[in-house]
LOGURO-35230 format. One record per residue: x, y, z of N, C-alpha, C in turn; residue in three letters. Coordinates in pm, whole numbers, plus 50000, padded with zeros to 5 digits. Layout:
BEGIN
XYZXYZXYZALA
...
# end
This chain:
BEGIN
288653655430058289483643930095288923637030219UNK
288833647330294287643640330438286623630430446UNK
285823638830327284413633030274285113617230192UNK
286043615930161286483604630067286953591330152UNK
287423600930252288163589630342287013582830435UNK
286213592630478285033581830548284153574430451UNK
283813578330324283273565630257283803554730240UNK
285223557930230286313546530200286003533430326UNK
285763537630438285583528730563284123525230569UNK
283263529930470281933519730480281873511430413UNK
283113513230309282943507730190283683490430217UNK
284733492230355285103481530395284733473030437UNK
283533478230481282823467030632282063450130583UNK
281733451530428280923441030421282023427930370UNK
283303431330315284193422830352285533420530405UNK
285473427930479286353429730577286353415930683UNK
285163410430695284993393130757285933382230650UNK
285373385930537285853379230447287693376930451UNK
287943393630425289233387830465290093384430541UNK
289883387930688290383380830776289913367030796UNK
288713360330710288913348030730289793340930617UNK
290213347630554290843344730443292553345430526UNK
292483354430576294233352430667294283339930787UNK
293313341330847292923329230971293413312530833UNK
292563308930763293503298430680294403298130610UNK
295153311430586296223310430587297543311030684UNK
297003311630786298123314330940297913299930987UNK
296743291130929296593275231012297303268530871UNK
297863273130791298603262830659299743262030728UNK
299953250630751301603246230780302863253730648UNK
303793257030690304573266230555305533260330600UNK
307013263030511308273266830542308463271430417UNK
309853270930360310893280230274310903271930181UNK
309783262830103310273257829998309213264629870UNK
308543272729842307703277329742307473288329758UNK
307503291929680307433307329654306103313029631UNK
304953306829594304073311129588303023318529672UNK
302603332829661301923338729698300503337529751UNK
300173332429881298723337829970297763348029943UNK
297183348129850296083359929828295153361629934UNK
295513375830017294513380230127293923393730023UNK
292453401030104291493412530040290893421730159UNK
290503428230090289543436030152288933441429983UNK
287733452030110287413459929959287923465829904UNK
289033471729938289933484229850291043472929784UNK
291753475629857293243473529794293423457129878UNK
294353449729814294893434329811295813429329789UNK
295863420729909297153416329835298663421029954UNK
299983416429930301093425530008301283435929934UNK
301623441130042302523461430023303973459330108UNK
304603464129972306253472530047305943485730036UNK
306073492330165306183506130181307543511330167UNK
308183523030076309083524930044309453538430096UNK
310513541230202310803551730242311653559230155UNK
310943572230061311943578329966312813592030008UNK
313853588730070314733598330140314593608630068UNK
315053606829929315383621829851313893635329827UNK
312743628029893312033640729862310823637429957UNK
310953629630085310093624830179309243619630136UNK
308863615130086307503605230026307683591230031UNK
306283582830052306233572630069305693559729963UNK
306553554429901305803548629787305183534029854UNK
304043529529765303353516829795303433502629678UNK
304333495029732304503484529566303713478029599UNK
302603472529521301983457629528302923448929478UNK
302943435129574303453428629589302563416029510UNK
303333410329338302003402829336303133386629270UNK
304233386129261305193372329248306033377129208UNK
306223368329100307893365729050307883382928942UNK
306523383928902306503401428818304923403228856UNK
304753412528727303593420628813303593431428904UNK
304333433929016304703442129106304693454429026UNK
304073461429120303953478229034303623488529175UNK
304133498829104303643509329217302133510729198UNK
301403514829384300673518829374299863529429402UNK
300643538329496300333549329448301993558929566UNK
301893568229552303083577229645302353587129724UNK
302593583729871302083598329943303143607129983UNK
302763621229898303523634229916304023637830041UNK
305033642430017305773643730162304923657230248UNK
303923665330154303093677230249302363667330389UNK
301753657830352300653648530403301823647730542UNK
303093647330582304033642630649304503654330728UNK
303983664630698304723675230755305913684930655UNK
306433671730553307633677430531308663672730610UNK
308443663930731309193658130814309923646030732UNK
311033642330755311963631130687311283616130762UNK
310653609430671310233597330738311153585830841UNK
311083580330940311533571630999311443557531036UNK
311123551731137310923540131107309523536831148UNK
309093527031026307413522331021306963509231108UNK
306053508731130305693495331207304023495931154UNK
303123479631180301753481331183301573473331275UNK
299823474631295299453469831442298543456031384UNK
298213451531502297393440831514295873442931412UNK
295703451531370294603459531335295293468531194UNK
296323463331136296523462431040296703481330978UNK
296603493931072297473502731051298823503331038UNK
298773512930993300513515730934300883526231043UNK
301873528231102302433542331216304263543731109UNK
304163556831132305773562731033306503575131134UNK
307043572031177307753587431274308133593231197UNK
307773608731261308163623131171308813630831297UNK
310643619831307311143628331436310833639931415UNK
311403651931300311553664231311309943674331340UNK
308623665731331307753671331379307173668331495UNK
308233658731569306963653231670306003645931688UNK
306423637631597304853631031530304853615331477UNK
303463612331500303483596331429302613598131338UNK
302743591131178301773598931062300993581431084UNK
299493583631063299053573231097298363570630962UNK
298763555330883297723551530740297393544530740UNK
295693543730609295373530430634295683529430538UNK
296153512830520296573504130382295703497730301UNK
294393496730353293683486630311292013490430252UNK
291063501030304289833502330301289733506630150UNK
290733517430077290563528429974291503517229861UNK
291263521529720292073516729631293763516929669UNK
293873527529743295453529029730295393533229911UNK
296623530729980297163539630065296253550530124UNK
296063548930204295383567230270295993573030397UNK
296713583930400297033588530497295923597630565UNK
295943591830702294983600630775295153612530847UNK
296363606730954296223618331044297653614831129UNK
298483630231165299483625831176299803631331381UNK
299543615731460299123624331575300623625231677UNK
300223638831783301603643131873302493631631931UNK
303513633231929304383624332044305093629032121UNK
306533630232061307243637732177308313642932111UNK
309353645532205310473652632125311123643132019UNK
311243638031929312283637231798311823618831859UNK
310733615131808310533604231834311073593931696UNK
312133584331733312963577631666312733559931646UNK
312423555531745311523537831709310573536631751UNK
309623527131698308503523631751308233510131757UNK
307193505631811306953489431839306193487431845UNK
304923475231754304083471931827304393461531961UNK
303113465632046303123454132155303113441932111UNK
304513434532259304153420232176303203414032277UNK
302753422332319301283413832454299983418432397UNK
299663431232311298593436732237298893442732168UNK
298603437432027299143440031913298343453831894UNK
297493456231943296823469631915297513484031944UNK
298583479932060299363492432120300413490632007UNK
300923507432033301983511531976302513520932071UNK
304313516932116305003518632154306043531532103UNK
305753543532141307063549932016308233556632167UNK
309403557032133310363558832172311343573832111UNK
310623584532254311003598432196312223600532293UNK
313543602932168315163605232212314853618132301UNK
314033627132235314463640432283314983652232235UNK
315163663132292316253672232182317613670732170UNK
317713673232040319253673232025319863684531893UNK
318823694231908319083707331838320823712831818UNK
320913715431753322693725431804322673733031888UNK
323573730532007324013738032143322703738632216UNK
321723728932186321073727632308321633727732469UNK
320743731832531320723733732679319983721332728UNK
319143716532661318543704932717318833693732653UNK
319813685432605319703672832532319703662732607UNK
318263655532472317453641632554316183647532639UNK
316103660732621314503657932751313603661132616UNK
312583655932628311303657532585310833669832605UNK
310623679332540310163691332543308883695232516UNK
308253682832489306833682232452305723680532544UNK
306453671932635305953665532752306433664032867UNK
308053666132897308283660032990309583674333006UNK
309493688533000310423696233025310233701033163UNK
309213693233264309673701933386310463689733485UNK
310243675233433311103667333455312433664733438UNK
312273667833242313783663133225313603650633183UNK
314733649133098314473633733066313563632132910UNK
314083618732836312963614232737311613606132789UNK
311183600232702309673593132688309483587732651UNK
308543577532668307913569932570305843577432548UNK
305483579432400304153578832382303623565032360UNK
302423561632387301613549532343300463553332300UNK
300083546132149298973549632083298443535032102UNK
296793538332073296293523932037295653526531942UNK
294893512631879293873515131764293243505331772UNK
291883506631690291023494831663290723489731491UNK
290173482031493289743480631307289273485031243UNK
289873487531139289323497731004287573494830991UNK
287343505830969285693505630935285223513631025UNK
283703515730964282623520231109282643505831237UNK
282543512531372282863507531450284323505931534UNK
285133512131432286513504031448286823521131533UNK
287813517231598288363534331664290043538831594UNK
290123550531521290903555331457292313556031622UNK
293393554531550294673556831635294093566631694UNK
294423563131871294403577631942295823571132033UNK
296353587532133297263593532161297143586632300UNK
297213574432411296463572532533297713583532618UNK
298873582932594299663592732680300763590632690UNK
301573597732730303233598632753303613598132890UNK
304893587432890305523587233014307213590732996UNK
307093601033126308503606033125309143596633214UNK
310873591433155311593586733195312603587933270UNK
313123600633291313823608633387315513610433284UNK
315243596433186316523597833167317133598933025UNK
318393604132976318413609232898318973599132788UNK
319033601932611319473592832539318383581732429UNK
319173577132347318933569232241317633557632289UNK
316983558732245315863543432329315463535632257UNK
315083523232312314793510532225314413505232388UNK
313163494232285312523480232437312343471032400UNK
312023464432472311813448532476310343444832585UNK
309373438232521308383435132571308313417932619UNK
307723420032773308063405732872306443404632853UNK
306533386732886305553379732872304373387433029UNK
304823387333092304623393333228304233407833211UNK
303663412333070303453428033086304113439233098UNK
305373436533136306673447233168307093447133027UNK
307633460932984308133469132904309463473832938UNK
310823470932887311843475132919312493482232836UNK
312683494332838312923505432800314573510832789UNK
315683510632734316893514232781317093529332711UNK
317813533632787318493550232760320103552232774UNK
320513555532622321943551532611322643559332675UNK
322023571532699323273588532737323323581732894UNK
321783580532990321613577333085322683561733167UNK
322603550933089322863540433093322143533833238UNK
320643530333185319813523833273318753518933221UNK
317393513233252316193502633167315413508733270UNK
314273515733221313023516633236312063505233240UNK
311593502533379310353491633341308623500533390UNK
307883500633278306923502933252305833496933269UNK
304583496533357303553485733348303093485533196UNK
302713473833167302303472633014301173469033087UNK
300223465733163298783458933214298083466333158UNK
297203461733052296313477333036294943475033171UNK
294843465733217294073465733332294623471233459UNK
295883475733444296593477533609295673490633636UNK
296003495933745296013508133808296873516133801UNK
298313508833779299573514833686299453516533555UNK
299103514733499299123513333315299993524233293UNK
301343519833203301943530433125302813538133295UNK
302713535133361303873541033473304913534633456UNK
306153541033472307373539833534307253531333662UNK
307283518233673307293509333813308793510033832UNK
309403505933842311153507433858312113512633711UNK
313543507133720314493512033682315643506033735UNK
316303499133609317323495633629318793498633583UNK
319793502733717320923507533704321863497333604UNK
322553504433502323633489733415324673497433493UNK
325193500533578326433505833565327153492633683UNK
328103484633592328563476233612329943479233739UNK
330123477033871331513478833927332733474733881UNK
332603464233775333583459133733334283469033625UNK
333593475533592334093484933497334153502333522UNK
333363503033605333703520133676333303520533802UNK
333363533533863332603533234047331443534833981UNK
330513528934032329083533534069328663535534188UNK
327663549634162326583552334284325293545434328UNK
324753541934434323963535034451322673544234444UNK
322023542034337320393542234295319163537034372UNK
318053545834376316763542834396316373539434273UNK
315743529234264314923521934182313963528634144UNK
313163529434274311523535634264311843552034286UNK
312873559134275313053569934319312273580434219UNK
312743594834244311723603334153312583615334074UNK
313993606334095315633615934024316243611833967UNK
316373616533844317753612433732318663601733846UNK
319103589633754320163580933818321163591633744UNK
322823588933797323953593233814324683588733653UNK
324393592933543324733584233397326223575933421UNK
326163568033381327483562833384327413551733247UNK
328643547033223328873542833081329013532533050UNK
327593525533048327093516233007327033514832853UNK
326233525732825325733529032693324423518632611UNK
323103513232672323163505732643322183512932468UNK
322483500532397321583497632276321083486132148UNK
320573479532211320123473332167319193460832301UNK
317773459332278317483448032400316403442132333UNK
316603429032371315423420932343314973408932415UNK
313923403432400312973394832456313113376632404UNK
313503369932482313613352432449312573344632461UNK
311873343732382310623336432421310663323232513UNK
312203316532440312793302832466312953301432673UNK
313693313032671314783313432839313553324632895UNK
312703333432842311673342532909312793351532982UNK
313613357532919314633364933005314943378832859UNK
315403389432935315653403332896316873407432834UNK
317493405232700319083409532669319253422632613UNK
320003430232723320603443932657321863442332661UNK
322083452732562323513449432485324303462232502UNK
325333463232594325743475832651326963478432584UNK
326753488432511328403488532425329093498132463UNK
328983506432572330293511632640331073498632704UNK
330393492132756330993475932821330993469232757UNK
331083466932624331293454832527330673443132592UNK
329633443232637328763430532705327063430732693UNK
326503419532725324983415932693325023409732877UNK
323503415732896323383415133018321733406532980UNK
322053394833082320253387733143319773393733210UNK
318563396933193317743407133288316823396033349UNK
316233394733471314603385433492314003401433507UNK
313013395533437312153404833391311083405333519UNK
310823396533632310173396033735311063401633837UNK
312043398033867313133408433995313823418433947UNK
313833419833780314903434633753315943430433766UNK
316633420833793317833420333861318673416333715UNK
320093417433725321063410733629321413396533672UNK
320933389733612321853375633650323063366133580UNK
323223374333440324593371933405325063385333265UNK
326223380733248326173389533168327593381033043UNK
327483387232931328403376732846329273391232802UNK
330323384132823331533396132784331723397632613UNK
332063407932563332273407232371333683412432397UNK
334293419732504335883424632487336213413832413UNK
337693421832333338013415832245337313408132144UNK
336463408932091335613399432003335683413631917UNK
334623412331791334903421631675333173423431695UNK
332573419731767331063423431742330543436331813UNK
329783440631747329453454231797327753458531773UNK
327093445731764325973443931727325173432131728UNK
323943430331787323363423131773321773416531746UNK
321283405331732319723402731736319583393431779UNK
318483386131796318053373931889316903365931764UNK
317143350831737316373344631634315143344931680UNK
313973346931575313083348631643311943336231774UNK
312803322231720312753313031851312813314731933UNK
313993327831990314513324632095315343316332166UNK
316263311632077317243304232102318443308032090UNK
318693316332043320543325331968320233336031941UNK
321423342332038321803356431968322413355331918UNK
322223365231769323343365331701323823378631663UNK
325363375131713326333390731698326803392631549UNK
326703405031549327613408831424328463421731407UNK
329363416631382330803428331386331353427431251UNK
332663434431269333573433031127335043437231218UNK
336013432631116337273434031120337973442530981UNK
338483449930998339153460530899340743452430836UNK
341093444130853342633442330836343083427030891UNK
342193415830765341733421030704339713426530693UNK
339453433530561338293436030595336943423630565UNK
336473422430679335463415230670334253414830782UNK
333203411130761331973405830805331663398330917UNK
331753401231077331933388931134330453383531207UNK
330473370131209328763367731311329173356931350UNK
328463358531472328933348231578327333344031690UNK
327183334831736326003327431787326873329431980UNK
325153329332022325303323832193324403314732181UNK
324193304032197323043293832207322673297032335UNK
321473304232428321073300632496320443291832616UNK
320193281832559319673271932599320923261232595UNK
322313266032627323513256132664323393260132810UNK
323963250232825324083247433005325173262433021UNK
325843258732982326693273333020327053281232867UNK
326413292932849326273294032736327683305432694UNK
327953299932575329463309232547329183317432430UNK
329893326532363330393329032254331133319532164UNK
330073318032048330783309631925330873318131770UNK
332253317431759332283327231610331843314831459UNK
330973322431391331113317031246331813318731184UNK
332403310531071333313315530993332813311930827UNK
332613321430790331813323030638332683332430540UNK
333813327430491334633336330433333673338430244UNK
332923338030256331623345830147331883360930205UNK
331443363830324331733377130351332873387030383UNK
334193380530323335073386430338335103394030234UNK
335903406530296335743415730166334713428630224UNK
333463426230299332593434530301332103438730450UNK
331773450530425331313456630644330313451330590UNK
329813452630743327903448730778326843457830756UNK
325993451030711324573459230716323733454330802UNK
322503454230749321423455230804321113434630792UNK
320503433130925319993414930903318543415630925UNK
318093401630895316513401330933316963382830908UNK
315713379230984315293365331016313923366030964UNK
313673351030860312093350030875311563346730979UNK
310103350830983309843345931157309603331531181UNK
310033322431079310023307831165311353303431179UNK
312243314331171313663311431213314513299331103UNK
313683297230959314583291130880315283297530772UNK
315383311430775315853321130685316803329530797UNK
317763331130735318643347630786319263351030647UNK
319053362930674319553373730551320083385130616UNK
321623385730539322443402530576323193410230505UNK
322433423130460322973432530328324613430230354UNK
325423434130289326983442030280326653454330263UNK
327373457530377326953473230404328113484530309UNK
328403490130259328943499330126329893505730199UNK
330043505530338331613509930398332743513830295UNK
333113522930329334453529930258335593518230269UNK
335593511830313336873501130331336683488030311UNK
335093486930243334503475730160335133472630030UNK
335473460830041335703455529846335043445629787UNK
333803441129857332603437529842331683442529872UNK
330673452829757329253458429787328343453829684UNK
327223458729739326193457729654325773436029695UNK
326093431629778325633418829806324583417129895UNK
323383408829878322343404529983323113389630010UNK
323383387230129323473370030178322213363530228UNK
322093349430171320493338230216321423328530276UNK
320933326030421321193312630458320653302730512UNK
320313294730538319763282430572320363284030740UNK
319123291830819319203287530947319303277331055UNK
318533268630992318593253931023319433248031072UNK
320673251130988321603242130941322823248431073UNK
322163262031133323383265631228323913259931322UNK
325543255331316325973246431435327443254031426UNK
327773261831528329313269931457330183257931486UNK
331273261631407331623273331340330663275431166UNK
330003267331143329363265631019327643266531053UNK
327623276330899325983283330849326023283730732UNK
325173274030615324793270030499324263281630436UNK
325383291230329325303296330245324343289930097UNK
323103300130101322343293630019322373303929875UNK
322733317429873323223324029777323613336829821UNK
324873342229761325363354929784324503359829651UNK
323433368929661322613376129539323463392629543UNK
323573391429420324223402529376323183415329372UNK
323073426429388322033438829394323013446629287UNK
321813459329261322063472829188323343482229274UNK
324643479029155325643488729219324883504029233UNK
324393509229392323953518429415324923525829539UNK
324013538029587324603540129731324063536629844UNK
323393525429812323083516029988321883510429921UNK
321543499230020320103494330032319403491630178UNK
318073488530118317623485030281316463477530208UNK
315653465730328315143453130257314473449230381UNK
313973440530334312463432130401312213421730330UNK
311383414430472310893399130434309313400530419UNK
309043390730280307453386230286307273372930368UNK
306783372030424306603359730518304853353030498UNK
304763346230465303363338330479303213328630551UNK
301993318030545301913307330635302533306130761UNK
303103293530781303623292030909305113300330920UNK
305193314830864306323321930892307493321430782UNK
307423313230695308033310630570308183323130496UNK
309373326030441309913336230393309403330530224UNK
308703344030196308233337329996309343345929939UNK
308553363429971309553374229876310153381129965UNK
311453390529891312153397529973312513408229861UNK
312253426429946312263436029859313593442529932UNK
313903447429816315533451829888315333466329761UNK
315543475029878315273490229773317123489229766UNK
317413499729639318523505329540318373523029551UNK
319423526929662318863541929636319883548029524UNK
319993562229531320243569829416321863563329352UNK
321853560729213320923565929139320353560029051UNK
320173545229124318963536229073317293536829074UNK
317203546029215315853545429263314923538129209UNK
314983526429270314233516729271314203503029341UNK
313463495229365313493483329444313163469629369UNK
314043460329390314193444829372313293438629426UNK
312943428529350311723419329428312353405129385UNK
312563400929506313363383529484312293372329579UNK
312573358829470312183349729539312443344129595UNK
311843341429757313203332329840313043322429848UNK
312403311229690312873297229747314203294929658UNK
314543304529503315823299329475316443310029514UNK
315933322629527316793335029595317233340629420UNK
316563340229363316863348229227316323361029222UNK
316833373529126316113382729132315223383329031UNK
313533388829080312923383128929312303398928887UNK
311933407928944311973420828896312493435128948UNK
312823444628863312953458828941312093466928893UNK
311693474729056310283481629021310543496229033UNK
311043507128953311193519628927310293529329108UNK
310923537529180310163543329299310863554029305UNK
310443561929450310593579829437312363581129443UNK
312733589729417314103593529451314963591329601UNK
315993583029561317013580029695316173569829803UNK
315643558429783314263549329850315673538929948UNK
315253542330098315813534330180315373528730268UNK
314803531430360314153518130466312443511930366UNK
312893496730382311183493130330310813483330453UNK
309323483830487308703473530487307673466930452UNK
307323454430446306253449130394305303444430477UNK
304433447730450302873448930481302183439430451UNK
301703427930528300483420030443299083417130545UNK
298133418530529296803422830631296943407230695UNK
296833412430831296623397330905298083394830982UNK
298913399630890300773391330888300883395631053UNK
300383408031127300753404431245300133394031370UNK
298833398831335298103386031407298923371531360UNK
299363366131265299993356531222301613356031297UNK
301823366531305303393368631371304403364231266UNK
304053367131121304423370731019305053382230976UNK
306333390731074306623398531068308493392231079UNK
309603396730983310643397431005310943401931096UNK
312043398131153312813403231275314553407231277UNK
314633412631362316573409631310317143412731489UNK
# end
């Protein structure tokens, strides 16, 4: 298999030019959301888009080619041995067109290539940290990868949240960072550059500033890690400060060292969820012990406002990928329904505005995504016990958002299953073409729809119980052809 996999990478090199110039004119085609038709990118192996299909029921990873309205077929499944046996988590690829898959329960990031060999090749599955749960590529170098290790959380642990891999004489979780270079001879396979301990404990997720800073939050802890992202600093990958959420308005807080070298005092913030505005260049975490979203400047650390959700029904959120609106999403039980609501940013004084889309009454929330030119939003109905609408994907016409009103472009009906999970194909200038929405047990299998009328045009048979997907297309990140939510 060794011997197979390095021929596979000589076998890339002589058009491997070819096809990245083949993505370069397709990232300079002006696009939006009106055609459905498919961008043919290559290499020597394999072509074309991939949905990677996470198959819960027996760890394995299936590969659909992605080729229109039919056609779509599997192409090949990697065995869950190749994985550890570890339950797959969430996938990301880099600038350089690897695939990274967390294997919390081993510690591990399984690293593949998609592109050199006829099918899929898993290479090599390298250390991280304790029970490493998201990852990211950089949005300053697409080459880094960001993974975000919770920590332990064994039964009746003594230590929950520290990194036991790396960081047990500290305490505290981590972040690992891998990098990589391009497939082929010449190119440098994912390596491990190192782990930084955070002191503090809990759930993590970041947000990457134009300015190189990496902001890091820890839910048990309730505080933001800022990280040099410079890969030229003298810092690289340090802990430069730390920022306290613990709001006075809502409990006592102790006063914190920033730059200090000790667990802050946890208090109950809780944050989870943060992200980056390209629009305002400012930091939003979303603290749901405080039912509030906090502005970070990403140059002083400091908070400079914060938007209250008390009383509101949202309990969740994302940011368009413009950078212009967050958008919340909650539900109400009684009656039951779906709720989303906009902050326009860029208002002089920016408020909370609810939508009102009674299409989604009837159903809890799932999972959303935005195409990345911000003229698509799409959001499953999540299969809640107190749902009387499931099995629905919603398309809407972003464009058109001005609340209280957002242009319902089709409620698409899915495979009465027990959940789904879905992804955007995005081409050209960010234009949403296809969208794969897996059907787990006991359909096992995934939908392939077109998103200029939003019809479903095939189902493609995959491994048992198939729930998180994403899609893969060589180039799509350099293009910034990646869904968001």
């Amino acid at each position: 298999m060794e011997a197979l996999k390095k021929r596979s990478y000589i076998s890339y090199v002589t058009t491997g030019a070819l096809g990245l110039a083949l993505i370069g004119l397709a990232a300079c085609s002006s696009g939006d959301d009106t055609t459905g038709a498919l961008t043919p990118q290559g290499s020597a192996g394999l072509s074309g888009p991939i949905a990677f299909v996470n198959n819960t029921g027996d760890k394995t990873l299936t590969s659909v080619a992605l080729k229109g309205d039919s056609g779509n077929a599997v192409v090949n499944t990697i065995d869950a041995a190749e994985f550890e046996n570890a339950a797959l988590g969430d996938m990301q690829f880099s600038n350089e067109d690897w695939i990274f898959v967390n294997l919390a329960a081993a510690n591990k990031v399984a690293t593949i290539d998609p592109l050199t060999a006829a099918t899929p090749v898993h290479e090599v599955n390298l250390q991280a940290g304790t029970r490493p749960v998201h990852l990211y590529r950089d949005a300053n170098d697409g080459e880094v990868i960001w993974i975000m290790n919770d920590g332990d959380n064994a039964a009746g642990t003594t230590t929950p949240g520290d990194d036991l891999v790396n960081c047990a004489t500290q305490g505290g979780g981590s972040v690992t960072v891998l990098h990589n270079s391009h497939l082929g001879p010449g190119g440098t396979p994912p390596t491990v550059l190192g782990t930084t301990c955070l002191l503090a404990d809990g759930h993590k997720v970041a947000a990457f500033a134009e300015n190189k800073r990496v902001f890091v939050s820890s839910t048990t802890a309730g505080e933001i890690a800022v990280i040099d992202g410079d890969e030229t600093s003298a810092t690289y990958r340090q802990m430069i400060s730390r920022i306290d959420l613990c709001n006075p308005n809502k409990e006592t807080c102790n006063p914190e060292n920033p730059t200090g070298t000790t667990a802050f005092t946890p208090n109950g913030s809780e944050p989870h969820g943060i992200r980056w505005s390209k629009l305002t260049k400012k930091i939003y975490s979303f603290q749901e012990g405080y039912q509030e979203i906090a502005e970070i400047d990403p140059a002083s650390f400091a908070i400079i406002k914060t938007f209250d959700l008390a009383g509101t029904p949202y309990t969740g959120y994302g940011i368009s990928p413009d950078g212009k609106y967050l958008l919340l999403r909650g539900e109400t039980t009684a009656p039951q329904a779906t709720k989303l609501g906009v902050i326009d940013l860029t208002a002089a004084s920016p408020i909370i505005a609810d939508l009102t889309i009674p299409e989604l009454d009837g159903t809890s929330p799932g999972a959303f995504k935005f195409s990345p030119n911000s003229a698509r939003f799409y959001i499953l109905a999540g299969n809640g016990p107190t749902a009387t609408k499931k099995d629905r994907l919603f398309a809407f016409d972003w464009t058109t958002v001005a609340p209280p009103s957002l242009t319902l472009l089709r409620e698409i009906p899915l495979v009465s299953t027990g959940g789904h999970g879905f992804d955007v194909l995005a081409q050209g200038a960010g234009a949403a073409r296809y969208l794969v929405v897996s059907n787990a047990a006991p359909a096992n299998s995934v939908t392939i729809i077109n998103a200029t009328d939003n019809q479903e045009k095939q189902t493609v048979p995959v491994g048992p119980n198939p729930g998180g997907v994403m899609v893969f297309n060589s180039g799509a990140a350099l293009a910034g052809n990646q869904a968001t939510n």
